[in-house]
C-alpha positions in Angstrom: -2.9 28.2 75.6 -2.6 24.5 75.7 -6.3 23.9 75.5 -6.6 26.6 72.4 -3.6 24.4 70.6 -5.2 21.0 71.1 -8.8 22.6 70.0 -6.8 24.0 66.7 -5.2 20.2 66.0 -8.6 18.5 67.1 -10.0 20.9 64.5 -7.4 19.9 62.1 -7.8 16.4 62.2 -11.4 16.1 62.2 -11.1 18.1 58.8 -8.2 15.9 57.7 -11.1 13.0 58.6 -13.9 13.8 57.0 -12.6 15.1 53.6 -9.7 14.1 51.4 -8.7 16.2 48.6 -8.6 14.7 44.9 -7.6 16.3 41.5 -11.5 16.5 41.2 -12.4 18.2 44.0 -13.1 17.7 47.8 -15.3 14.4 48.5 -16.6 12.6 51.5 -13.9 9.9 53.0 -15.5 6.6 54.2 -14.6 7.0 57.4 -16.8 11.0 57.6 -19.4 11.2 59.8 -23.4 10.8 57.5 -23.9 14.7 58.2 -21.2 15.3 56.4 -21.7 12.9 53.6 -25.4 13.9 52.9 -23.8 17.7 52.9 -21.4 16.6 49.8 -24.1 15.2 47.9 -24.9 11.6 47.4 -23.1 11.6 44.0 -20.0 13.3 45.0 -18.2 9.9 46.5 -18.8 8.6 42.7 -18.0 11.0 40.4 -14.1 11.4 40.8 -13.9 7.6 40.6 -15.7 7.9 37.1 -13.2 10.9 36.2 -10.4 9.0 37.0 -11.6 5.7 35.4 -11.9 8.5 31.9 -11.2 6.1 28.9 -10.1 9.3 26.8 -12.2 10.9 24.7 -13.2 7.8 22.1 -14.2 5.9 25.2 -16.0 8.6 27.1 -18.0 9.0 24.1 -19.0 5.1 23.6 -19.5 5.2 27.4 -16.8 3.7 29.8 -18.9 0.3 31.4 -19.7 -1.2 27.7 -16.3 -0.5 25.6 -14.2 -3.4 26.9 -16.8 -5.5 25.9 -16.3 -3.5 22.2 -12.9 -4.2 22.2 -13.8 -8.3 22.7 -16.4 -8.2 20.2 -14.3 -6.2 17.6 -11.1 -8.6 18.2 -13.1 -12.0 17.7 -14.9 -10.4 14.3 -12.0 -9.4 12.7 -9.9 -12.5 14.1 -13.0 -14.5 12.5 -12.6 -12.8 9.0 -8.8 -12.5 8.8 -8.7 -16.2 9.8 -10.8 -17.4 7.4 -9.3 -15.0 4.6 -6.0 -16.6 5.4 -7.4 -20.3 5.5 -9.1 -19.8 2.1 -6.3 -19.0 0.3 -3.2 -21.6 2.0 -5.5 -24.5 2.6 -5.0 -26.2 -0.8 -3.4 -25.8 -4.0 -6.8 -24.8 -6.0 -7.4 -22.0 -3.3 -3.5 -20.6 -3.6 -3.8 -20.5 -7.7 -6.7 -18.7 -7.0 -5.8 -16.5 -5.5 -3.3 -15.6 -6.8 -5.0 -15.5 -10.5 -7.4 -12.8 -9.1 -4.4 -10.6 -8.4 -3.8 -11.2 -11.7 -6.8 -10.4 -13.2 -6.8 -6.8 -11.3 -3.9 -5.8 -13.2 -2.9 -3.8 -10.6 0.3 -6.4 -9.6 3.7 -7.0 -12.2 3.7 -10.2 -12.7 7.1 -10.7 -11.1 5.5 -9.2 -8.0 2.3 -11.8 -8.1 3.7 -14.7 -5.5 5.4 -11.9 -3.2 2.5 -9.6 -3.1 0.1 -12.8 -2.5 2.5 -14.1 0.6 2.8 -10.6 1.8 -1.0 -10.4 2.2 -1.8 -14.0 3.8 1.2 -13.5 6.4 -0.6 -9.9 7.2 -3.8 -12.0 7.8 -2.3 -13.8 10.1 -0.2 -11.8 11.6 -3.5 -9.9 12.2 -5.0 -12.9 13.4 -2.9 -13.8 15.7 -2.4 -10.2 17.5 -6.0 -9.9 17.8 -6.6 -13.1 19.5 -4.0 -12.3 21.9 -5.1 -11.0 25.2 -2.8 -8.4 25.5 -3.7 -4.4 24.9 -0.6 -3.6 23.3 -1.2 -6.6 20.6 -5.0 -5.0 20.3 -3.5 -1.5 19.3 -1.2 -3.2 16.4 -3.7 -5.2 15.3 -6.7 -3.4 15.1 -4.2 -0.6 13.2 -3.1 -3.5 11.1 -5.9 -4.4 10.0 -7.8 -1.0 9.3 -4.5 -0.3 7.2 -4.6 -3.6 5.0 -8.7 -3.0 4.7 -8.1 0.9 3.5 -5.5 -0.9 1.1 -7.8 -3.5 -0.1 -10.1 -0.9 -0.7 -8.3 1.0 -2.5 -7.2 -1.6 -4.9 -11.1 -2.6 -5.7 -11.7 0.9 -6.5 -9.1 1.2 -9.0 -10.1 -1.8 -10.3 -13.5 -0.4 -10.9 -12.9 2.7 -12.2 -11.0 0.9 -14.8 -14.0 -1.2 -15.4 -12.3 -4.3 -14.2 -14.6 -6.3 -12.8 -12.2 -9.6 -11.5 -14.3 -11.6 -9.0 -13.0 -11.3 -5.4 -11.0 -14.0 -4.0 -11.1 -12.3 -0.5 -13.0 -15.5 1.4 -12.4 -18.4 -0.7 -13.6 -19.0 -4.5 -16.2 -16.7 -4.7 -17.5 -15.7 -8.5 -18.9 -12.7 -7.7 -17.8 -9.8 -9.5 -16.1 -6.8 -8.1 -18.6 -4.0 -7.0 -19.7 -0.8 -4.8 -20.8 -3.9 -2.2 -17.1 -5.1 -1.8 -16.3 -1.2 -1.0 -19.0 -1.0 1.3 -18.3 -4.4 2.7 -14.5 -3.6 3.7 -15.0 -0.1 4.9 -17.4 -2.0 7.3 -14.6 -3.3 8.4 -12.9 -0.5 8.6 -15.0 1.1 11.2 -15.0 -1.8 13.4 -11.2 -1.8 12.9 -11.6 1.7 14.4 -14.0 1.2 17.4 -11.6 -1.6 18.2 -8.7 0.5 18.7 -11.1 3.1 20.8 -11.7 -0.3 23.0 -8.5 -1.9 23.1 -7.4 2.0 24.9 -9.6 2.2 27.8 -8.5 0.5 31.2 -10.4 -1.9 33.8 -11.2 -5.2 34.4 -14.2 -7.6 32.5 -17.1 -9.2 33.9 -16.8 -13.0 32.4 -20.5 -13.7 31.3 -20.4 -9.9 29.4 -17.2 -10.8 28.2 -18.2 -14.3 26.8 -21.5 -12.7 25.5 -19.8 -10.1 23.5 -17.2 -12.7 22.0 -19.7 -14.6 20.7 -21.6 -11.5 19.1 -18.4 -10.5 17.3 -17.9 -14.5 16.4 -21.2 -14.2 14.6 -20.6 -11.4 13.1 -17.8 -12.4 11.7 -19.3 -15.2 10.0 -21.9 -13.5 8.8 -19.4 -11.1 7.1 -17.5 -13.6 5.5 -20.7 -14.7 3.9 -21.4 -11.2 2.6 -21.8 -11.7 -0.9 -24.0 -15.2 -0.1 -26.2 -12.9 1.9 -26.3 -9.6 -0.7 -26.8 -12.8 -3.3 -30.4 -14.2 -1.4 -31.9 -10.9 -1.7 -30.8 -9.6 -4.9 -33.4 -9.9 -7.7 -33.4 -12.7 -9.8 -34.0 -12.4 -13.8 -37.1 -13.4 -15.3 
């Protein structure tokens, strides 16, 4: 009777050994003997560490190993453009009264409401700035939600503006003369969308690999700048009048 009992808890712990149970099934232990992890497959030890690494569903659709690097290429591009959106506009009288003269000319502003609305927008910029540079995921969430709300407003506001036929240039990244169009629309629902993939990035968990990290910062710094410089781009390949 003894023997049977210690056969029965030899039994018991050699089972305890070689398998541990997970919310995702049985799966190999490191310590089981190579019989036994050959018999659970040689993807089996990896698959509930991918489960339980799930980003939610945003993330597992992007793919888990690149969307940090999406969240630090989304913060540093929309940091870029809110920065320089900001800078344009408190950097100098001329840039202020412009400003603020193109909310006038959308008509969309009382005029006792002009200097508030205009403050209200650059202290959003940098509010948005300044959350989005910070390295903290909660300060992601509120900035990239910031800033797709103040895009979606901006948006709207050009698209009253030109269904009314108003046609004010934008003063959006400095004293630009180009008048309001569809490519303004386009331009800020751009934005928009990384505003979005941002958010999907700033969710998902785990650590960064420095050179990736640093790679896709300066992607998103590039882009940025390259946005800001939207019309200047559409400009260089629009055709010119004979």
């Amino acid at each position: 009777m003894i023997a049977s009992t210690a056969a029965r808890c030899a039994s018991r712990n050699v089972n305890r050994d070689c398998f541990s149970l997970s919310p995702t099934g049985p799966h190999p232990s490191p310590t089981s003997p190579p019989h036994r992890r050959l018999a659970a497959g040689p993807d089996s030890s990896r698959a509930p560490a991918l489960r339980l690494r799930g980003c939610g569903g945003w993330a597992r659709w992007i793919g888990w190993p690149t969307v940090h690097y999406l969240d630090v290429a989304c913060r540093l591009l929309l940091a870029a453009v809110f920065v320089t959106a900001a800078w344009t506009k408190v950097s100098g009288k001329a840039g202020w009264a412009a400003f603020v003269g193109s909310l006038r000319q959308l008509d969309q502003v009382p005029g006792p409401l002009l200097r508030p609305a205009a403050f209200a927008v650059v202290a959003t910029e940098i509010v948005v700035a300044v959350l989005l540079l910070v390295p903290v995921r909660v300060a992601g969430w509120i900035g990239f939600a910031l800033a797709g709300c103040l895009l979606l407003s901006f948006t709207l506001v050009i698209g009253r503006a030109l269904s009314r036929g108003n046609r004010a240039p934008c003063r959006c990244f400095g004293a630009s003369s180009t008048p309001l169009g569809p490519i303004h629309i386009v331009r800020n629902l751009i934005l928009v969308c990384v505003a979005v993939l941002g958010l999907a990035g700033a969710s998902a968990p785990g650590a960064f690999e420095v050179p990736y990290a640093l790679l896709a910062g300066v992607a998103g710094l590039v882009a940025g700048i390259l946005i800001t410089a939207f019309e200047d781009l559409v400009a260089l390949f629009r055709p010119t009048a004979r």
